[in-house]
C-alpha positions in Angstrom: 102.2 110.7 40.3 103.4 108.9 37.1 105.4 110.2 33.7 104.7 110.2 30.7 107.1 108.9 28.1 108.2 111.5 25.4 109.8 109.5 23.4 109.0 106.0 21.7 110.2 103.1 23.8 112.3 100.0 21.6 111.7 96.8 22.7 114.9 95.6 24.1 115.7 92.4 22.2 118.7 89.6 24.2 121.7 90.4 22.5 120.4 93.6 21.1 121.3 97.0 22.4 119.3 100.4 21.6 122.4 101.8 19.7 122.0 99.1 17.2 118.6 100.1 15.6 118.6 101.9 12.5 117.6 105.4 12.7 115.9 105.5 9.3 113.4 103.2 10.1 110.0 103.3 12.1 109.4 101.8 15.3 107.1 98.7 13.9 109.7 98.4 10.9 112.2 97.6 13.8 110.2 95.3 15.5 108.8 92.9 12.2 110.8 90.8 10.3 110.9 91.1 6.8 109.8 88.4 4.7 112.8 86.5 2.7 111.1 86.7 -0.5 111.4 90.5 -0.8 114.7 90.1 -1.1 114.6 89.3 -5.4 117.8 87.3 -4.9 116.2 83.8 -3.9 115.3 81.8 -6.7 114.5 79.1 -5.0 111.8 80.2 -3.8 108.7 79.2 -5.4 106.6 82.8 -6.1 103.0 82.7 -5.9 101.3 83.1 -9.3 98.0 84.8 -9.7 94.7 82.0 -10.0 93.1 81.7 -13.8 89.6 82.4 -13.9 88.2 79.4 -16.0 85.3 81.3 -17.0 87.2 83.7 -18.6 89.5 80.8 -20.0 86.5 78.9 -21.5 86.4 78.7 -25.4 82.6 79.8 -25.1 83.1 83.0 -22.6 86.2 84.1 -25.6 83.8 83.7 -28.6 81.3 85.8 -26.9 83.4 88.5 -26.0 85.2 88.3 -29.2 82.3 88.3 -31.0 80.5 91.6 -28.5 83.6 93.5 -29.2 83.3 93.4 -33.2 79.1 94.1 -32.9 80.8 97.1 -31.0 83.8 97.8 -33.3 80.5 98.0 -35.9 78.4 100.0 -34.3 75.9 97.2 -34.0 74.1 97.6 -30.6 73.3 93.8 -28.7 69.6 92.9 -28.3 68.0 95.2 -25.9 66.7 92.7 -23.8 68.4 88.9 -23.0 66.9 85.9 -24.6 65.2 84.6 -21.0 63.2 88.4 -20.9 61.7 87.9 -24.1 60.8 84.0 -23.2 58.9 85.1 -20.2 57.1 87.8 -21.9 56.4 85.9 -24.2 55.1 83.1 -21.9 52.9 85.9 -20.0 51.2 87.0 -23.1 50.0 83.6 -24.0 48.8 82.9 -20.9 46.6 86.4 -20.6 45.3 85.8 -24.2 44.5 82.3 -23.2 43.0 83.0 -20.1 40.9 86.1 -22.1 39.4 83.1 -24.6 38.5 81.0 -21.9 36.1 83.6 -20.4 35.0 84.8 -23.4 34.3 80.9 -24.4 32.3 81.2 -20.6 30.1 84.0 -21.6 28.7 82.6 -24.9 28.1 79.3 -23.3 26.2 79.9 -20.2 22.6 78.4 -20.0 19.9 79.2 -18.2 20.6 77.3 -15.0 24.2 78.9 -14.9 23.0 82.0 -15.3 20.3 81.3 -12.4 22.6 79.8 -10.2 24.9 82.9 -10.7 22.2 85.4 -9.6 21.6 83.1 -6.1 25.5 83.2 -5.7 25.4 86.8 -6.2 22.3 87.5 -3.7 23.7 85.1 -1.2 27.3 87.1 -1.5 25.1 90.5 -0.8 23.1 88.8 2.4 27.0 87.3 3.6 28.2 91.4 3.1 24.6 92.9 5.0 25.3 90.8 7.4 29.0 91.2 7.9 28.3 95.1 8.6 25.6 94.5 10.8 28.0 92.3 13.0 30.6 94.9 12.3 27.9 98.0 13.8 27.1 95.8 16.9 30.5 95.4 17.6 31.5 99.3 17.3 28.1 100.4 19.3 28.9 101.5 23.0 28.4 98.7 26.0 25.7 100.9 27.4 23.4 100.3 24.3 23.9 96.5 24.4 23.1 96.1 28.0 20.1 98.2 27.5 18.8 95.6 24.4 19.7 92.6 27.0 17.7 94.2 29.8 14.9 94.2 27.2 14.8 90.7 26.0 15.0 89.5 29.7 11.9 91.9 30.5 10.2 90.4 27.3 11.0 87.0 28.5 9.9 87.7 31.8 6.9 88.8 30.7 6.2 86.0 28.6 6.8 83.2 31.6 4.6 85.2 33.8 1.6 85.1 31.1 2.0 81.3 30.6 2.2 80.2 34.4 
């Protein structure tokens, strides 16, 4: 049967006893070293500075803030949208209102043979469809239906090799 500890256990450090630990400090306090540079009376040490941001630094990043804070100073709100949102709109527009010409140019130039050639395309389309669904329905009908068919058309075939011979 073992013991528990009730109170914290120091390391013991060579040339260290437990009586020379502070009492005002914590356990892991004891144990780390503090860095020299807390200290404040080295000033030889060189003490790390905090990294410009050259964005922020750039003449053309201060003009633009300088010049945001006075539109807000004003009371003048910035353009709803940025410049590269209106360009794309923009861009989309044109191309729906050129794409809308085009097929209206389409429809008011279509002979005769388009025009005939587009109803063939449009029956051949509805035969593709017809018979899409009718190889859709054989596929869904149940395997005692298609055997039946298949006995059939062998009987027929039978049939017909017996009245030739």
């Amino acid at each position: 049967m073992t013991t528990m500890f009730r109170y914290p256990v120091f390391p013991v450090l060579p040339g260290l006893g437990q009586t020379d630990i502070p009492e005002g400090l914590s356990r892991v306090r004891s144990i780390m070293a503090e860095p020299d540079y807390m200290d404040g009376d080295s000033d030889e040490l060189i003490k790390p500075k905090k990294l410009l941001n050259p964005v922020k630094s750039s003449r053309n990043h201060q003009d633009l803030h300088r010049e945001l804070l006075m539109n807000q100073k004003r009371g003048l709100a910035p353009q709803n949208k940025p410049e590269l949102q209106k360009v794309m709109e923009k861009r989309k527009r044109d191309q729906v209102l050129k794409a809308q010409k085009e097929e209206q140019e389409a429809h008011k130039k279509r002979s005769d043979l388009e025009i005939e050639l587009m109803k063939r395309r449009e029956t051949l389309e509805q035969l593709e469809l017809d018979q899409h669904k009718d190889d859709e329905e054989q596929e869904n009908t149940p395997e005692f239906v298609k055997m039946k068919s298949n006995l059939r058309r062998t009987k027929q075939e039978v049939d017909g090799q017996e009245r030739s011979t």
